[in-house]
C-alpha positions in Angstrom: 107.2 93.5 127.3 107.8 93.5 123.3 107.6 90.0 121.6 110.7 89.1 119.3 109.2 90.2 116.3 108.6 93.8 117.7 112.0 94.1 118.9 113.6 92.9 115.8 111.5 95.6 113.7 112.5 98.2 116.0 116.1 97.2 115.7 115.9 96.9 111.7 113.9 100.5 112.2 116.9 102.0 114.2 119.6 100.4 111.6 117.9 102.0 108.7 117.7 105.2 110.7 121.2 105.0 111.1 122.2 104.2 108.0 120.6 106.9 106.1 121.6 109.3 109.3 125.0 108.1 108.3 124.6 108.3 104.3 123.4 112.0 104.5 126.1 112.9 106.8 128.5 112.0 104.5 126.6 113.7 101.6 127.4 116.7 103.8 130.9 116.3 104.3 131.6 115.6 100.8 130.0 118.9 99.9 131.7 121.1 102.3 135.3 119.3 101.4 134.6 120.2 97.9 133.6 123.6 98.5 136.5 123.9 100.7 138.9 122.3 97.8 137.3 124.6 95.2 137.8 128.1 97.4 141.5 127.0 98.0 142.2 126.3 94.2 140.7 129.6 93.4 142.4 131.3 96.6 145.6 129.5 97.2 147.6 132.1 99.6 144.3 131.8 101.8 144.7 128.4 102.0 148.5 128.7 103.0 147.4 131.7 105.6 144.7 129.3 107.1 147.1 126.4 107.4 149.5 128.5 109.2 147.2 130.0 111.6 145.9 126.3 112.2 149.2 124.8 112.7 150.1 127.8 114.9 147.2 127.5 117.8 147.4 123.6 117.2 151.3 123.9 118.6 150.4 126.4 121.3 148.1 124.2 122.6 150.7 120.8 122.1 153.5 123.3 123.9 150.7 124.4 127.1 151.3 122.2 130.5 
């Protein structure tokens, strides 16, 4: 059995883990939306052709039973 003190330094462990699991994953994201904003700026009619080929197979698969 762990005591109190090693269970509450495994739990601060796994918080801290999760916090900077959560911190870089948002690094990430924030890098890939502004490559994403900066490709669409500099290609605008690919931006419009994506959209409409995501808002096309997002209503076929709204419109399937």
């Amino acid at each position: 059995m762990f005591s109190k003190k090693e269970t509450r330094d495994n739990l601060d462990y796994a918080q801290e883990r999760t916090c900077e699991a959560g911190s870089e994953l948002c690094r990430g994201m924030n890098n890939v939306t502004h490559q994403a904003c900066t490709y669409v700026r500099s290609n605008p009619w690919a931006g419009v052709g994506a959209g409409a080929v995501v808002g096309i197979i997002v209503g076929m698969l709204i419109s399937r039973k």
